[in-house]
C-alpha positions in Angstrom: 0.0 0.0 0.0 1.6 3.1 -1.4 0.2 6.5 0.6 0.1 9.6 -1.4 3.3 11.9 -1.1 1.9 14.2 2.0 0.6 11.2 3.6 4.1 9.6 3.4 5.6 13.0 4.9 3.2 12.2 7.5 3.9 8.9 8.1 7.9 9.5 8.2 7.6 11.9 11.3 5.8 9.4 13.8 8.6 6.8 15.5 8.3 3.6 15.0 6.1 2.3 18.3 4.8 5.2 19.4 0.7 5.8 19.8 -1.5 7.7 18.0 -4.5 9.8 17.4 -5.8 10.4 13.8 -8.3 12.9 14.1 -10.4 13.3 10.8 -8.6 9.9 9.8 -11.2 9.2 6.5 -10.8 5.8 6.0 -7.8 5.0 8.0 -5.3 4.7 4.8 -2.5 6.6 7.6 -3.4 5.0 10.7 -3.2 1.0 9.2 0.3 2.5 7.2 1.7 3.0 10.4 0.3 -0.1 12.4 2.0 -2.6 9.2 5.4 -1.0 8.7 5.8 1.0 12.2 3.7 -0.9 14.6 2.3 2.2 15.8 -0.6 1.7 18.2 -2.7 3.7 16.3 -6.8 4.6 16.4 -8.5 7.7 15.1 -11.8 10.0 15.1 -14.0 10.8 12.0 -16.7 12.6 11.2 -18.1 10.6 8.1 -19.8 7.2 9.6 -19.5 5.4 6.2 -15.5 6.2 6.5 -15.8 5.1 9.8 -17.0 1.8 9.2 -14.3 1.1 6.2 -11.7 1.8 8.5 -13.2 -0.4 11.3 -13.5 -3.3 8.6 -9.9 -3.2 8.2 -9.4 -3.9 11.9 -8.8 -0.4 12.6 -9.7 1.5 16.1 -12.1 4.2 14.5 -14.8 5.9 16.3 -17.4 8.3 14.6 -17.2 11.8 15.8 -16.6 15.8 15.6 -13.1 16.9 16.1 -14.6 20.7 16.9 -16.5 19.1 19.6 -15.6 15.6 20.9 -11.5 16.1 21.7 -12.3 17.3 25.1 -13.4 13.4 25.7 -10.1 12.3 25.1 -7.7 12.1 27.8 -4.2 14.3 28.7 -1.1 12.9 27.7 -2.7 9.8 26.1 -0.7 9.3 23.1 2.5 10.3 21.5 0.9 11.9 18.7 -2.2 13.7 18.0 -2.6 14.2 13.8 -4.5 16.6 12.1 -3.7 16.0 8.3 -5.8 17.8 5.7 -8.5 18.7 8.5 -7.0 22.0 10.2 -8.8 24.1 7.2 -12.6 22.5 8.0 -12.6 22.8 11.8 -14.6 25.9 13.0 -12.2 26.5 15.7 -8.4 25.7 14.6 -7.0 27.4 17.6 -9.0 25.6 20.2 -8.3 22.4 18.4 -4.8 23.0 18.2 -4.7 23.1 21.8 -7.0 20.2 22.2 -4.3 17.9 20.0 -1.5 19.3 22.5 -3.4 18.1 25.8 -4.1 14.9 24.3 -0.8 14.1 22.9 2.8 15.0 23.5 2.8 16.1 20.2 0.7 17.6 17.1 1.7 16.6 13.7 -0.2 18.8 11.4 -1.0 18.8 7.6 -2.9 21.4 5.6 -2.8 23.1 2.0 -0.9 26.6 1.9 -3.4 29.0 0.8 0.0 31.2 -0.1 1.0 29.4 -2.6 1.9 31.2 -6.1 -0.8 29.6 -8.4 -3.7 30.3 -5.3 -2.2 34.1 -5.8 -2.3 33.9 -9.2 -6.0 32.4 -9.6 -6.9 35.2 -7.0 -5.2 37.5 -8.9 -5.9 36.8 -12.4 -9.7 35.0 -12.5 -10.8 36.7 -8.8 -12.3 34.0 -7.9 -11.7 31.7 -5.6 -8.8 29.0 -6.8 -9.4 25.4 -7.5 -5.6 23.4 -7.7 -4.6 20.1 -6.5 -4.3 20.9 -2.9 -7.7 22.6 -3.1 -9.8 20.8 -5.5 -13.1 21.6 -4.6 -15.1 25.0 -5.6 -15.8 27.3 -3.1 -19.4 26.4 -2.8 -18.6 22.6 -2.0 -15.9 22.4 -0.1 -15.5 21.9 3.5 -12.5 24.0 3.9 -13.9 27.2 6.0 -10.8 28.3 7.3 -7.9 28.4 4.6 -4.6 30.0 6.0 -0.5 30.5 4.8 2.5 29.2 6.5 3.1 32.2 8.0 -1.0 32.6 9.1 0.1 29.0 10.7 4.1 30.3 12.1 1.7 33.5 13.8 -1.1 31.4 15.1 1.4 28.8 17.0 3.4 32.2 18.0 0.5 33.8 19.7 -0.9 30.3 21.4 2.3 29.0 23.1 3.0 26.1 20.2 6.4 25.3 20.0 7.3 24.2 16.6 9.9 21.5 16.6 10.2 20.7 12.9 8.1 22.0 9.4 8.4 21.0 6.0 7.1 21.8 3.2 5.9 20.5 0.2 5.2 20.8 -3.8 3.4 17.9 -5.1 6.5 15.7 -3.9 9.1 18.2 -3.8 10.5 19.5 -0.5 11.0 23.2 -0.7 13.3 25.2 1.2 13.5 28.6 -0.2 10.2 31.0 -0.1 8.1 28.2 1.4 5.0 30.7 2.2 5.3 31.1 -2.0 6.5 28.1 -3.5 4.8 25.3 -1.2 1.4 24.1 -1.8 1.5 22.3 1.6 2.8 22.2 4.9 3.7 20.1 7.7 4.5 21.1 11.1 5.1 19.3 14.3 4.0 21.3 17.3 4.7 20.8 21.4 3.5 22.1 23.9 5.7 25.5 25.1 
């Protein structure tokens, strides 16, 4: 089973061992990665019940629920990782859930699509409407993305909150990119801990 490029990014920053919490986990794809080639002790929280029961067919710990409102059900300290990949940008309160992923686990690992990047600009710039690219496939009217934000939207947020950030990488397609991330990178990753 080969994940997708941000998925393996993902998958590469949780040790092997180590426990986890997928929250907005979609069919478990990263969660039963990790428990075959890492032996993570992995189980995860998702919104769409049909999801839900795919990943519980494949033997996966998956329970059916809203990351905006059922976190605070989830104990302190109770894994070693709390992920929020491709999810930040559809929670109605990324700040609160940030925090929420920090009590629970030791650390966040978090995904999203840079709303910075050059060709979002461009469509922005050029069309005025609102872009459609890879990252963000969906029109406006039928996504679930409600709260789209730039690395550096993400660098202030953690800034002003107390999240350290340990590591970040960033991402085109499959391409790491070091220079002008906040440009050049149509996603990011970021591992946050607590300050």
């Amino acid at each position: 089973m080969k994940l997708p490029p941000r998925l393996s990014q993902v998958a590469a920053l949780v040790p092997r061992g180590a426990s986890v919490l997928d929250v907005g986990c979609a069919d478990g794809l990263l969660l039963r990665h990790l428990r075959d080639t890492k032996g993570v002790d992995g189980r995860g929280i998702e919104l769409d019940p049909a999801r839900v029961a795919n990943a519980v067919a494949l033997g996966l710990a998956v329970v059916q629920g809203d990351a905006d409102r059922d976190l605070v059900n989830f104990p302190t300290q109770s894994v070693d990782y709390a992920i929020l990949s491709e999810t930040l940008q559809a929670m109605r309160a990324p700040d609160v859930v940030l925090a929420e992923l920090l009590r629970i686990g030791r650390r966040a690992i978090v995904a999203f699509p840079n709303f910075g990047y050059w060709r979002v600009r461009l469509q922005l710039l050029f069309r005025g409407s609102m872009p459609v690219t890879p990252s963000l496939p969906e029109s406006w009217f039928a996504t679930e993305n409600i709260h789209l934000c730039t690395i550096r939207d993400f660098r202030a947020l953690a800034a002003a909150r107390g999240f350290r950030i340990e590591d970040s990488r960033y991402l085109s397609g499959d391409r790491d990119i070091r220079l002008h991330p906040n440009l050049r990178a149509d996603h990011a990753l970021f591992v946050l801990a607590p300050a």
